[in-house]
PALUM-681684 format. One line per 8 residues: number of its first residue (from 1); their letters; for each residue x, y, z of N, C-alpha, C. Coordinates in steps of 0.05 Angstrom, whole numbers. Each point is the difference from the previous one (the first is absolute). Example, Ala and Ser with C-alpha at 12.3 -4.5 7.8 and 13.67 -1.06 7.14 Angstrom:
2
1) AS) 264,-114,156,-18,24,0,18,24,0 | -7,21,-14,16,24,1,-15,22,14 .
// end
This chain:
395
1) XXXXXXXX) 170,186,-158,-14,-7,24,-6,-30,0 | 2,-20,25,0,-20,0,-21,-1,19 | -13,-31,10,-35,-1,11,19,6,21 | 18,9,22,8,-12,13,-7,38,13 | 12,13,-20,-11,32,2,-27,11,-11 | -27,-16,8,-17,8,-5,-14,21,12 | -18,17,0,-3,22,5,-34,-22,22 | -9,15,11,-18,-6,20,-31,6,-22 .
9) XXXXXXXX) -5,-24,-2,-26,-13,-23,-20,24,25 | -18,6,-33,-26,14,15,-21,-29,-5 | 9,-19,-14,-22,-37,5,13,-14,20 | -11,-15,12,3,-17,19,-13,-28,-15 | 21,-20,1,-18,-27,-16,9,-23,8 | -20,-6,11,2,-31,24,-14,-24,-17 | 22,-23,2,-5,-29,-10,-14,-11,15 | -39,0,5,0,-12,20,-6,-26,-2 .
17) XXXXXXXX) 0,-12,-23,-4,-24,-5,23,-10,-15 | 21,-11,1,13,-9,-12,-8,-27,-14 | 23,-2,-21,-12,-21,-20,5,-32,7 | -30,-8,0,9,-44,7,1,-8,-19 | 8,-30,6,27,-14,-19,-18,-1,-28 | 18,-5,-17,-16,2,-31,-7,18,-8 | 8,24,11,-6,27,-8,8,17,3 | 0,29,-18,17,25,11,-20,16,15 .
25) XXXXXXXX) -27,-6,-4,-15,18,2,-8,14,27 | -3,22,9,-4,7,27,-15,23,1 | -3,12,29,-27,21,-2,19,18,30 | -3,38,-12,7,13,16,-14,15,-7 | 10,32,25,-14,22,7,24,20,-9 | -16,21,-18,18,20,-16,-20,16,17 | 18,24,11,-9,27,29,9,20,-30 | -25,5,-8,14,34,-15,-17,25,16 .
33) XXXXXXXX) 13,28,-13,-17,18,17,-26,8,-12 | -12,-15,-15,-29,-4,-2,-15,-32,6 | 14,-13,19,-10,-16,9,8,-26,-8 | -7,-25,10,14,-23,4,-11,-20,-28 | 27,-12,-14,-17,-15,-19,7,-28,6 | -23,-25,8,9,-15,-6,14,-27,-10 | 19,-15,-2,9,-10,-31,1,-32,5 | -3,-7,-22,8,9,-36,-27,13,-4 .
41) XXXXXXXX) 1,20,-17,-16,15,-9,0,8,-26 | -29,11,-18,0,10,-24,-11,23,1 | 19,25,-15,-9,21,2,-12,12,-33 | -23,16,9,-14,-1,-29,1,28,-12 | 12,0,-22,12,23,-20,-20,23,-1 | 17,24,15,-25,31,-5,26,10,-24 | 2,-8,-24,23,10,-15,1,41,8 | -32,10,-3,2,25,-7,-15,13,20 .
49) XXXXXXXX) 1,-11,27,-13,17,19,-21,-18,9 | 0,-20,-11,-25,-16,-6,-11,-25,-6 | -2,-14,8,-14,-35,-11,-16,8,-19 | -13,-9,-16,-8,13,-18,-30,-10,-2 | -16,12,14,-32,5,-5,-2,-7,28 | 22,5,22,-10,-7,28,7,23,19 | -14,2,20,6,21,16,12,-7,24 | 20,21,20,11,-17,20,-25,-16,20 .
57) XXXXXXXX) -24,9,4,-20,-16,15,3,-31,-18 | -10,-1,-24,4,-25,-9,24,-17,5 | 22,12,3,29,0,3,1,-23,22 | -12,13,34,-2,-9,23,-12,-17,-13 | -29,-2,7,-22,-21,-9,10,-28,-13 | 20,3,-26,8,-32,-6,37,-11,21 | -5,21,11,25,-13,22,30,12,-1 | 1,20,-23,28,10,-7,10,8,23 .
65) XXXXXXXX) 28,-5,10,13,8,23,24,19,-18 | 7,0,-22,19,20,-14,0,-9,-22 | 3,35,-17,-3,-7,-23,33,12,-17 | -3,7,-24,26,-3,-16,-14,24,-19 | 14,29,-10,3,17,-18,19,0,-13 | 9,22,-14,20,-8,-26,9,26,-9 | 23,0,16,10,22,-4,2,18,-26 | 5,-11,-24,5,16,-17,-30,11,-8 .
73) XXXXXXXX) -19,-13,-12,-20,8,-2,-11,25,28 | 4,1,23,-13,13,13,23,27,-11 | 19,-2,-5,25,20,-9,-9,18,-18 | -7,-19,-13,-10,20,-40,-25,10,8 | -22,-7,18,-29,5,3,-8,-15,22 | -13,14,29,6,40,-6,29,5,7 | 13,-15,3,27,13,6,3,1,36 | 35,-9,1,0,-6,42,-1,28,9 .
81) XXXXXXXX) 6,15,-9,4,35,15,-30,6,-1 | -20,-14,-9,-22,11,5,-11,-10,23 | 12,-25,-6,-20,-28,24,12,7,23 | 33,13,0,10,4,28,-24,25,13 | 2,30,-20,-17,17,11,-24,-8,2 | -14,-17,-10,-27,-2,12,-1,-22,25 | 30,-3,15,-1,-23,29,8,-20,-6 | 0,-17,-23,15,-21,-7,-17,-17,-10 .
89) XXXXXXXX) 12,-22,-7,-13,-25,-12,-28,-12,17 | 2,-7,19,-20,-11,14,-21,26,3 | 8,17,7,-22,28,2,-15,0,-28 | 17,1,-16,-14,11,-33,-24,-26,-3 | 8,-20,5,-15,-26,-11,-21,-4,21 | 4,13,23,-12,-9,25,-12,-24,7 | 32,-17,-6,0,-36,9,33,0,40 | -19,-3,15,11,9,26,20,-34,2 .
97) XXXXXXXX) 16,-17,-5,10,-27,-7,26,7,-5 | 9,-19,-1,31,2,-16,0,4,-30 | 24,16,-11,-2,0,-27,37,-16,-3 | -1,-12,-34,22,-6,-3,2,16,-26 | 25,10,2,1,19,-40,24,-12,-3 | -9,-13,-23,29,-21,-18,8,30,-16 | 30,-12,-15,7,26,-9,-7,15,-24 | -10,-18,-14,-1,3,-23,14,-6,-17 .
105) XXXXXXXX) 19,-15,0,14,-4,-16,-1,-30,-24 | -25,-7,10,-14,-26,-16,-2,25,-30 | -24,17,-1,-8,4,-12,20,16,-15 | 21,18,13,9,22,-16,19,-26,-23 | 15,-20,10,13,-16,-12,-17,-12,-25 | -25,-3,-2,-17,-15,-12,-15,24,-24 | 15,17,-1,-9,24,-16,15,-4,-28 | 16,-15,1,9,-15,-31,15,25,-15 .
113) XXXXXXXX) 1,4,-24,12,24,-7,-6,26,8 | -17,14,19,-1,20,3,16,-2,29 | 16,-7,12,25,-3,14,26,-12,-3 | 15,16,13,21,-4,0,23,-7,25 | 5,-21,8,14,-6,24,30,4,1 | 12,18,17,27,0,13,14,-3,18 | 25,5,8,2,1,27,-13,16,23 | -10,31,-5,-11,19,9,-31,-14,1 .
121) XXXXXXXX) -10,-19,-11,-27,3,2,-21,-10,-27 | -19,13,0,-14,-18,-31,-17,37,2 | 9,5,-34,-9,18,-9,-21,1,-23 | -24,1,8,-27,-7,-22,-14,24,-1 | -23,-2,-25,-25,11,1,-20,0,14 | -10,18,21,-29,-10,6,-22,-11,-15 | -7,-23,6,-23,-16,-6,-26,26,-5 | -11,20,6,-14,17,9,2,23,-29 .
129) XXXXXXXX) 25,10,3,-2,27,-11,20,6,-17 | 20,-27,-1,28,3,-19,25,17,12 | -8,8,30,28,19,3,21,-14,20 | 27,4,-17,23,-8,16,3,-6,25 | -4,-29,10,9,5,30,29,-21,13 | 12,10,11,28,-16,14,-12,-8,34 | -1,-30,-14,-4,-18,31,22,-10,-3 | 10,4,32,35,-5,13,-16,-10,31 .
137) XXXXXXXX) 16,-16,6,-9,-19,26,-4,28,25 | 19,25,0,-7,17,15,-33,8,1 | -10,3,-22,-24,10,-13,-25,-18,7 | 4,-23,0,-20,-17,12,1,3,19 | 28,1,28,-7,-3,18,-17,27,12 | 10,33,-15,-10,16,7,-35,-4,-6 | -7,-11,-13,-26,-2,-13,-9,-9,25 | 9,-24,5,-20,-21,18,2,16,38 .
145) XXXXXXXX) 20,9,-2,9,20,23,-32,30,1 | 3,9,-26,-29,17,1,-19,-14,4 | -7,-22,-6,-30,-18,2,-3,-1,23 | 25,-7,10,-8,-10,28,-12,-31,13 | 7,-15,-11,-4,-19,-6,12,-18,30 | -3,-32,11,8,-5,21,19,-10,-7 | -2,-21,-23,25,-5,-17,6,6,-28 | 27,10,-5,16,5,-28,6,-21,-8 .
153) XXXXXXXX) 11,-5,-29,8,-10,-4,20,6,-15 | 22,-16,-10,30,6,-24,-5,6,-30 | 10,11,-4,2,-2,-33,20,-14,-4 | -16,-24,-21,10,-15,-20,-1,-12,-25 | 27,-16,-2,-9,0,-42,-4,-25,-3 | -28,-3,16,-20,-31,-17,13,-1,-28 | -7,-40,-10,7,-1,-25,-15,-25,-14 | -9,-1,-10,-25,-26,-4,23,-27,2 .
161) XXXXXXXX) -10,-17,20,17,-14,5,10,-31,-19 | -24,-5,-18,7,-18,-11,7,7,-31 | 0,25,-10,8,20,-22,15,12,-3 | 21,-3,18,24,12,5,26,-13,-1 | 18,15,-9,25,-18,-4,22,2,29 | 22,-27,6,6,9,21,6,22,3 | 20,9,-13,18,28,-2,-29,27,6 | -13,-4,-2,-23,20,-6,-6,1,36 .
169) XXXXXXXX) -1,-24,7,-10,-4,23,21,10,26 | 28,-9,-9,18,7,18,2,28,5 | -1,10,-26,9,36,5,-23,11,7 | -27,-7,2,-28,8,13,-2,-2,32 | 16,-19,0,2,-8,37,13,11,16 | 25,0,-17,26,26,15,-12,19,-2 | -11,17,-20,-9,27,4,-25,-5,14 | -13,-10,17,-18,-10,20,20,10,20 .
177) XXXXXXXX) 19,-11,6,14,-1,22,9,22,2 | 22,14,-26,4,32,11,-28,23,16 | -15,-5,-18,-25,14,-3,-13,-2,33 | 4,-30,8,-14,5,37,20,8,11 | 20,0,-13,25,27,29,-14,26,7 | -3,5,-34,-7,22,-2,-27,19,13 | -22,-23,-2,-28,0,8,3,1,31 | 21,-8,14,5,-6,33,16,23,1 .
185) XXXXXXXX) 17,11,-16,12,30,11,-17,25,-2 | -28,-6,-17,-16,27,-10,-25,-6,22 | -1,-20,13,-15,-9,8,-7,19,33 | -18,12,9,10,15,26,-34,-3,18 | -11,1,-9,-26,-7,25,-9,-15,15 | 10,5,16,4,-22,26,-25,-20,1 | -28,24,2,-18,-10,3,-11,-33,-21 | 8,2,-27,-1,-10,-11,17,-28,-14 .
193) XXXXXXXX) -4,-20,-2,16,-31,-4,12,-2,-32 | 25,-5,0,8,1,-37,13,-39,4 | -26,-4,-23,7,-28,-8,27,-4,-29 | 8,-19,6,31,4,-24,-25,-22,-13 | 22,-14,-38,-9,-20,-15,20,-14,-5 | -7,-29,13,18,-19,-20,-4,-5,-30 | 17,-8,-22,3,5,-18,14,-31,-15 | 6,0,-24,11,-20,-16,-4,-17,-13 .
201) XXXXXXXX) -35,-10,-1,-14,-4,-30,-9,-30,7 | 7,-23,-17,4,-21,11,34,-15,3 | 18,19,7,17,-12,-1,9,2,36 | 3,-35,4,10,-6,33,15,20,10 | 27,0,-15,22,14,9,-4,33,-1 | -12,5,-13,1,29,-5,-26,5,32 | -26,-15,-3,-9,3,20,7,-1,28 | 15,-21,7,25,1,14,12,28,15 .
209) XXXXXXXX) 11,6,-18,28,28,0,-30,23,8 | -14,2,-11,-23,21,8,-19,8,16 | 6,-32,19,-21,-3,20,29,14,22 | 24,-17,-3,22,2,17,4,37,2 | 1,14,-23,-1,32,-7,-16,17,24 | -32,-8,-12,-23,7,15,-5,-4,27 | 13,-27,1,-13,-3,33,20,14,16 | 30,8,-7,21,2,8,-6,37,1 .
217) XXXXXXXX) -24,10,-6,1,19,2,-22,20,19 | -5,16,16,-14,7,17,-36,10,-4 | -11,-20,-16,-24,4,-5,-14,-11,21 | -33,2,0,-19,-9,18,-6,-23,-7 | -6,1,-25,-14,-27,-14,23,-12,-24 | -8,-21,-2,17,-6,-30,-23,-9,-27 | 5,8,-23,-23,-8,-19,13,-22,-14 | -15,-18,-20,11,-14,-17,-12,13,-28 .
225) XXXXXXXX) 17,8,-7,-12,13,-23,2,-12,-36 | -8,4,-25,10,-14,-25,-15,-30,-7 | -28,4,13,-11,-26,3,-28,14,-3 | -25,-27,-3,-17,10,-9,-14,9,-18 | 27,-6,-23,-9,11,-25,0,-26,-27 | 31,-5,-6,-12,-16,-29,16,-29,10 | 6,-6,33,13,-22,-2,-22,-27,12 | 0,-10,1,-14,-37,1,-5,14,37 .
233) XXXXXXXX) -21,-26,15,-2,-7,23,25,-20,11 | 3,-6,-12,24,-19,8,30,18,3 | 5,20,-15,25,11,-16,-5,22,23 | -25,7,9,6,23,29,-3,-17,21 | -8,-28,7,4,-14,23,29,3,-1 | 15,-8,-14,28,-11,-1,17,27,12 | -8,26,-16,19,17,15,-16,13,33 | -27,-9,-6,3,4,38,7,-22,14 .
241) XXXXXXXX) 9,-25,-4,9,-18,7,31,6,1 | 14,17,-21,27,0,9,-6,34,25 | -10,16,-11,4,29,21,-22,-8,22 | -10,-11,9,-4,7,28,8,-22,24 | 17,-18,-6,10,-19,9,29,25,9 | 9,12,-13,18,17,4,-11,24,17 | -19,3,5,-15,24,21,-14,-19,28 | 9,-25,1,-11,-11,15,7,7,40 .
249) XXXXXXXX) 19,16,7,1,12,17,4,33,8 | -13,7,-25,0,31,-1,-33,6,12 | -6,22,24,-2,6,3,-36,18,-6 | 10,6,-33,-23,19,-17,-20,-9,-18 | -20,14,-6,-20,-14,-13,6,-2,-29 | -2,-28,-19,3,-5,-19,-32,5,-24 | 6,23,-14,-14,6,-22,3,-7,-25 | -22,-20,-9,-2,-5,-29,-18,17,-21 .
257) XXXXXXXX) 14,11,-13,-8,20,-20,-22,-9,-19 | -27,7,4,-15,2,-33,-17,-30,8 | 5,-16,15,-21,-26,-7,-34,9,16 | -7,-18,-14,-31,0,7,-18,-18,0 | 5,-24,-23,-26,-21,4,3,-23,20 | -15,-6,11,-2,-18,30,18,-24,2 | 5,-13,-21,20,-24,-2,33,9,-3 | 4,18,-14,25,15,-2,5,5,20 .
265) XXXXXXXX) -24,24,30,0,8,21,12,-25,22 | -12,-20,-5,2,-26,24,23,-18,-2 | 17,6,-28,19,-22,-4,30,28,1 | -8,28,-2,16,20,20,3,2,25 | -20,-4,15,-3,-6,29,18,-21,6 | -6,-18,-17,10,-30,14,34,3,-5 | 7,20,-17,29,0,-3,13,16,22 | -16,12,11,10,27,29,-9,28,-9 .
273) XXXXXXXX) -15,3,-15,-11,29,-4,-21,11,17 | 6,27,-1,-16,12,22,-24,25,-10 | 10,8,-27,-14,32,-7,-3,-6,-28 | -23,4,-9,-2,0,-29,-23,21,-10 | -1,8,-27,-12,28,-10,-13,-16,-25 | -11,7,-15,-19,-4,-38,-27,14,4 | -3,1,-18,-18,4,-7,-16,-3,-16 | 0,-25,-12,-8,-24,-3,-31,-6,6 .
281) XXXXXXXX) -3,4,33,-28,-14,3,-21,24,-6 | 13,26,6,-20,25,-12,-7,2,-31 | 25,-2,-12,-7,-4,-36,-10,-19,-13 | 2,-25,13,-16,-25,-13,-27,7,3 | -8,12,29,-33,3,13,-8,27,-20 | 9,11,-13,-5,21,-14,-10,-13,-31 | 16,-18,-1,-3,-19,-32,-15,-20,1 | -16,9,24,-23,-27,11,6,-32,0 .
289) XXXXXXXX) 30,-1,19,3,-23,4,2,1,35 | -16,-25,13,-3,4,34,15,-22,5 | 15,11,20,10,-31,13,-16,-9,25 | -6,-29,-2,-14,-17,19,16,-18,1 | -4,-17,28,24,-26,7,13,-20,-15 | -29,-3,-20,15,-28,-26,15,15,-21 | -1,32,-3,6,1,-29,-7,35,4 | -8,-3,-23,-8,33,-8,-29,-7,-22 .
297) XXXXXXXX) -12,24,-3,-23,4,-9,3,25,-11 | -12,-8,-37,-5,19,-26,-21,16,4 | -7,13,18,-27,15,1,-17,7,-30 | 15,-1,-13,-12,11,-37,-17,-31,-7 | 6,-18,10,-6,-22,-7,-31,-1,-6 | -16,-3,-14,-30,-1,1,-22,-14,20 | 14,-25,11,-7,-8,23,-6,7,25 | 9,24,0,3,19,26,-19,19,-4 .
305) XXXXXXXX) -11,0,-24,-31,26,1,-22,-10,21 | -1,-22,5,-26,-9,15,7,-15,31 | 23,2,4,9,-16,20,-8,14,26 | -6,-7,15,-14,10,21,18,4,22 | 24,-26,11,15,2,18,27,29,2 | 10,-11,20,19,25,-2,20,-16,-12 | 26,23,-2,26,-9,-14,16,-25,16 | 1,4,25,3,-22,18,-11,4,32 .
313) XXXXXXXX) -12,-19,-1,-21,-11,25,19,3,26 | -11,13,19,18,11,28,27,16,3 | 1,15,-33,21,28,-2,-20,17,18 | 20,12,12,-10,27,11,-3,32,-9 | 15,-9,-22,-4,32,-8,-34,7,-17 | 5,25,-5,-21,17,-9,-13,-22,-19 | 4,-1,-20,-7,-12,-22,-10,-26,6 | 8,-18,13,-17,-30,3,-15,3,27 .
321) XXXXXXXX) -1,14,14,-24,16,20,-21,7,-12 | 4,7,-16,-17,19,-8,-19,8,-28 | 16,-20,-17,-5,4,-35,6,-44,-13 | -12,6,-23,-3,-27,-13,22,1,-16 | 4,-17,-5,17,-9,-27,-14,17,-29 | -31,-1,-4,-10,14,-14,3,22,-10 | 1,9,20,-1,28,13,22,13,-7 | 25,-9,9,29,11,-7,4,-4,-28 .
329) XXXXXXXX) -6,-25,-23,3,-5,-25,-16,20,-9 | -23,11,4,-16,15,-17,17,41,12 | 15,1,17,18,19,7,26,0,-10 | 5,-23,-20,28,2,-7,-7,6,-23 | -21,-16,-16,-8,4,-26,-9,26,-5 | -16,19,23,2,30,-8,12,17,3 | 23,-20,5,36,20,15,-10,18,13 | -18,-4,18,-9,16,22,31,-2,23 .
337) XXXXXXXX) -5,33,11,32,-2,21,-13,-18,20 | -22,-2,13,-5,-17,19,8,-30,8 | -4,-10,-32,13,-26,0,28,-6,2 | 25,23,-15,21,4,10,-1,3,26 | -7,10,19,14,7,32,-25,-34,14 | -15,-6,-10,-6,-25,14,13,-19,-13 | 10,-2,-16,23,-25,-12,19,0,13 | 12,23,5,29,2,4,0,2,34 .
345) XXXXXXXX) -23,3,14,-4,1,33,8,-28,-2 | -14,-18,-17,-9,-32,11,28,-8,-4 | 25,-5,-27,17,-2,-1,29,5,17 | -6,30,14,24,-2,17,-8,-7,29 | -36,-7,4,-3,-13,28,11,-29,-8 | -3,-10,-22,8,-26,5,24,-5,-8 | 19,18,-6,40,-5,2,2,5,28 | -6,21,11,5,13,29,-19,-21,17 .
353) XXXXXXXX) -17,-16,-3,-11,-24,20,20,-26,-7 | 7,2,-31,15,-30,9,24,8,11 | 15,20,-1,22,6,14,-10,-3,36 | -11,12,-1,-3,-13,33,-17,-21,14 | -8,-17,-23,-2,-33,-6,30,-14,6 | 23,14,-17,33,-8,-3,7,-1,28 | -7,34,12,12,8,24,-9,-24,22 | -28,2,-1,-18,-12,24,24,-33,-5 .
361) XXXXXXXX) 6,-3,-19,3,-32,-4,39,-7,14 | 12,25,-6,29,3,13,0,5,21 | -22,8,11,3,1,36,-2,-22,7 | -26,-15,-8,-11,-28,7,31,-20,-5 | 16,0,-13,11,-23,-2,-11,-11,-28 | -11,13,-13,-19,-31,-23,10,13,-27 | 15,22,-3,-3,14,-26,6,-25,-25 | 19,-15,4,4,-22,-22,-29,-19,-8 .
369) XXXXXXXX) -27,-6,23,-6,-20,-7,-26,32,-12 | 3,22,9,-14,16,-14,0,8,-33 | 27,4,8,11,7,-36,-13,-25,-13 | 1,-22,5,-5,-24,-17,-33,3,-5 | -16,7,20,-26,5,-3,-12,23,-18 | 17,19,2,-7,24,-11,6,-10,-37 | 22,-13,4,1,-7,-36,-12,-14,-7 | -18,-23,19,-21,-19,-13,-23,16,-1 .
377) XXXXXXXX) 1,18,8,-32,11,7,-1,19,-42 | 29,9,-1,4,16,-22,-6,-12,-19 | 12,-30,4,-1,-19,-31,-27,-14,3 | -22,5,13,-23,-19,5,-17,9,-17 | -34,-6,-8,-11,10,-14,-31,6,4 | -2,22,-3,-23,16,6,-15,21,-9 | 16,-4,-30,-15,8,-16,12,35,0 | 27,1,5,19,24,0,19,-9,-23 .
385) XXXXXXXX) 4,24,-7,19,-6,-30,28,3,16 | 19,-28,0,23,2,23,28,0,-11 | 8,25,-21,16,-2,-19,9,21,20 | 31,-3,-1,21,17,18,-7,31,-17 | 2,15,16,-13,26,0,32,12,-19 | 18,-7,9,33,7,-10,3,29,19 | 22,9,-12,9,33,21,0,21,-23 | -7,29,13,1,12,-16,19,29,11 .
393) XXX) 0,21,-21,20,22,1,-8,17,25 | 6,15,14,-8,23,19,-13,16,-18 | -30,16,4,-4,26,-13,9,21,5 .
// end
């Protein structure tokens, strides 16, 4: 199948801001059938049904317009034949929004010796219970097909990109590429959007041949996938600098796999990205680290037993409304759950506010002299500990 025989998208996704000079960066409207998201956007990880110590009311409340599950885990526990009979994904969780379910295939690949990858698929142990299971790209898609999800995604064989040998990388990409034929022939609910993954590590050419593969093939969205994990800021500018210069008159929304901290987020934007997933700002806020405009903040810190102010002065969420700096430090220190779901409210209101800080700034025309502000504001000092947060694994 070539884009040319694409089947009639259940997304609709309009450029309405295209990108000014000095930049890739731009801002559209993704139509899914749970409602309109709009981009560049960050969507915040329910790995297991769930954000984790938040409810979908909190969900609304810090601004989430869609979020991201995970297929394999929802697979092993409770399992999709359950989530189908109890109405589906959005029913079971009762979050009424868009959902995106990646395939899983981050994690099943990342299972180290208790898998085994072939042509047919990657055959491992459940994480859970030890029993045999065969994930084959049909299998995901049937998975994400029971969820019910607004968008699917491909199975693929991620490969740590700067740990990998070429040869390792080439034969990971091609079987990428067989593997979304396959995911697009098993693929059948109309209702529902199947995003493909570009593939090929840090190598130009191979990225190249994979973007040319993917895009050349009848998906909704395209992902960039194989990033995010052990390569440099510079070393993933460079390959979105070579792949989306090559998607520069296509059509579909461009997904970057796995990033999360705000500077990573703004110097993706600025390359042409549109969709991004981590979870990142929920697990740091769990390990009592907050992000505020200059930096981030150690909540364990002892300084923070008596501090009276909030985490940051004119956040809107729950927690600086409403509670001290005190207050939350003496809640982390008694690993009370409360301080979890007020950490982690304040953290993804303020990724999901500077993202539409980004947005507000690509409509205006200003996003370049914004980006430049937003990084002085990062590197300034205020008494935030302003050490790059780095990226971390999917849970």
């Amino acid at each position: 199948m070539r884009l040319a025989e694409r089947r009639t998208s259940p997304l609709s996704f309009e450029v309405t801001h295209p990108a000014a000079a000095g930049t890739r960066a731009r801002a559209g409207r993704l139509q899914t059938p749970h409602g309109v998201v709009e981009t560049p956007i960050f969507m915040p990880v329910g790995t297991n049904a769930t954000v984790k110590a938040l409810d979908p009311d909190d969900l609304h409340e810090v601004g989430a317009q869609i979020i991201l599950s995970n297929t394999y885990h929802l697979s092993v526990r409770p399992g999709h034949e359950r989530i189908r009979e109890l109405g589906g994904l959005h029913r079971f969780m009762g979050w009424d929004r868009p959902i995106l379910t990646d395939s899983g295939g981050f994690q099943v690949v990342s299972l180290g010796d208790l898998r085994k990858i072939t042509e047919d698929g990657v055959r491992f142990r459940s994480h859970l219970d030890g029993a045999l299971i065969d994930y084959t790209p049909e299998h995901a898609i049937a998975i994400q097909e029971a969820l019910g999800s607004d968008i699917a995604v491909c199975l693929d064989q991620p490969v740590p990109p700067g740990s990998s040998s070429r040869s390792e990388v080439a034969d990971a990409t091609a079987r990428t590429h067989r593997w979304a034929e396959r995911c697009l022939a098993a693929h059948s609910r109309p209702e529902q959007a199947l995003f493909g993954i570009i593939q090929g590590g840090l190598e130009a050419d191979l990225r190249e041949e994979s973007a040319a593969a993917i895009a050349g093939l009848p998906f909704d969205g395209l992902c960039i996938g194989g990033l995010a994990g052990d390569e440099s800021a510079t070393e993933r500018r460079s390959v979105l600098d070579v792949v989306v210069p090559l998607l520069e008159d296509d059509p579909r929304p461009r997904y970057l796999m796995g990033l999360g901290s705000p500077m990573d987020l703004l110097d993706a934007v600025d390359a042409g990205v549109d969709m991004f997933d981590s979870v990142l700002p929920a697990r740091v806020a769990r390990n009592a680290t907050l992000w505020v405009p200059e930096g981030r903040l150690n909540m364990r810190n002892a300084r923070f037993l008596d501090d009276p102010g909030p985490v940051q002065e004119g956040c809107p969420c729950r927690l600086c409304r409403s509670f001290s700096r005190a207050y939350l430090a003496h809640l982390l220190r008694a690993d009370e759950m409360l301080g979890y779901r007020l950490a982690t409210c304040h953290n993804l209101t303020f990724i999901l506010d500077f993202m539409a800080q980004v947005r507000t700034a690509i409509r205006a025309g200003t996003f370049s002299q914004t980006m430049r502000q937003l990084r002085a504001n990062r590197a300034g000092t205020n008494g935030a500990d302003r050490r790059d947060e780095g990226r971390v694994k999917p849970e």
